[in-house]
Each structure stands twice: as C-alpha cells, then as structure tokens.
N, C-alpha and C positions, 0 to 999 in steps of 0.2 A: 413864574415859579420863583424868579431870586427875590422879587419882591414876596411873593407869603414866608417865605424865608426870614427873609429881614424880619418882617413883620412879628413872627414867629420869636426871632431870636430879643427883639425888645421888650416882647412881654415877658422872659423868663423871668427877670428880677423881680418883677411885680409879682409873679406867681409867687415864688417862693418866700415874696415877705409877707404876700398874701393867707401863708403857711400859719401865723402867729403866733398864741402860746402853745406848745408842746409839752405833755407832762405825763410819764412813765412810773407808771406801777416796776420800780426794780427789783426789790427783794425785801420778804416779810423772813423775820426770825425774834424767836423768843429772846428775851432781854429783862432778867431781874419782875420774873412773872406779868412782864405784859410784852406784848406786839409789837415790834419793831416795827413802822412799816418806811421801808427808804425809795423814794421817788426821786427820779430826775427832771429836771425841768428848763426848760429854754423860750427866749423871746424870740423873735428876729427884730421887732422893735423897740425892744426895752421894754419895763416894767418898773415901778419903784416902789410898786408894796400888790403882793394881792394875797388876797381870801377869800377863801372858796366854803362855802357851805359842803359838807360832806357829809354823807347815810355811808355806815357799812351794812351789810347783808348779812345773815350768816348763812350756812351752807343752805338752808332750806328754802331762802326767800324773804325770812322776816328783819324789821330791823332792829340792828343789835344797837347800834346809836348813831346820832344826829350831834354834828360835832362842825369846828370851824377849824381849817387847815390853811396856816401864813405861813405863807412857801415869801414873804418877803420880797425883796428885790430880785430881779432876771436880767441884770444888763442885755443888752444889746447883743445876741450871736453867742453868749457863752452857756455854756453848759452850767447849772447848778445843780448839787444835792441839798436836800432838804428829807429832815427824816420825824417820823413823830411818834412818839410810844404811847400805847391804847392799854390804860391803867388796868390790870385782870383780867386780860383778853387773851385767850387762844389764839394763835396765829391761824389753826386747824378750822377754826369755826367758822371763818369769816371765806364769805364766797363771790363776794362783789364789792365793789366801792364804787357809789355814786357820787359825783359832783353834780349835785344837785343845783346849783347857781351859786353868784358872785355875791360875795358879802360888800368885799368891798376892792377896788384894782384904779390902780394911780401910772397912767403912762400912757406913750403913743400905743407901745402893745396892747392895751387894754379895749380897743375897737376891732382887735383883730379876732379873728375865730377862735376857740379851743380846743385842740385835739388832744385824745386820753388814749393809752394802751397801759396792754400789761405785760411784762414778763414773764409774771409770774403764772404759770399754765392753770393753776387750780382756783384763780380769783381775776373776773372779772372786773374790766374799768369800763366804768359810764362815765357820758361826761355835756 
C-alpha cells in the first residue's frame, strides 16, 4: 500500500506537466466594430512562439473565417493574456472556435498536448 503511494505521489509532476498548453476562451466584447476576443493561455513547459490555425463558426455551423492566432511566447507556468480583434464581426454571431492545428509552436511545451475551453457560455472551443 505505501509503496503504490509512493508510486502514486511521483508520478504527479509528470502528470501535471503532462497537462501542457492550456488556452481559455475568456471573454468576447464589441470593440470599435469588431470582436474582441481575449483568451488566456499557459505552458507548464514553456513555449517561445505559437500559432494556431483557427475557424470561427457562426451561430448556425458555417464558417465565418479561417484565420491565424500568435498567442506568441508562454513562459514556463505563467499565466498569459493574449487578445485579438475580428475586423466587422459581431461578437453575437460567432458560436464556436476551432483550433484547427499548429501553424507554427517553438518550445519544450510544444510536444505537450493542447487543451481548449470556454468561458464564455454561448461559444464553443475546439481544439
């Protein structure tokens, strides 16, 4: 028993760096007629540039556009914001965001997994 313990307690690190990029739908708002949209994002092993291929949806399913979002560097464990405005776009309309794949990702973090959510209750993250 103390031993699956032990055992137990040495894999946490690895699970949790296991964790890798983390990146958060936090909040869309209008901004000088287009979309604010502000995401949070984190490493747990650093990152020193990424881009991400991104589809938004609009409320129906179709897509509104195919765009490239540089969320830049993620040090190591810290929290970053990163925000990007979608030129004549309704906040309203759009009902998903796909990260569709990696354009381009420079780091140890970049062999780790990617997990996506959303805040925001009325638009869906893919990822």
């Amino acid at each position: 028993m103390i031993k699956t313990l032990l055992a137990v307690a040495c894999l946490l690190p690895s699970v949790a760096f296991a964790e890798g990029v983390r990146i958060e739908l936090n909040s869309l708002t209008t901004h000088d007629m287009s979309c604010r949209m502000v995401f949070t994002a984190q490493s747990e092993a650093g990152v020193e540039g990424l881009v991400l291929e991104t589809a938004l949806f609009d409320t129906s399913g179709a897509v509104i556009l195919f765009t490239l979002f540089d969320f830049v560097d993620l040090p190591a464990g810290n929290l970053r914001v990163r925000q990007f405005d979608i030129a004549a776009q309704s906040c309203d309309a759009i009902g998903r965001v796909l990260f569709n794949g990696i354009d381009s990702c420079e780091g140890v973090g970049c062999a780790m997994p990617l997990s996506v959510n959303s805040r925001v209750e009325t638009v869906e993250v893919l990822g």
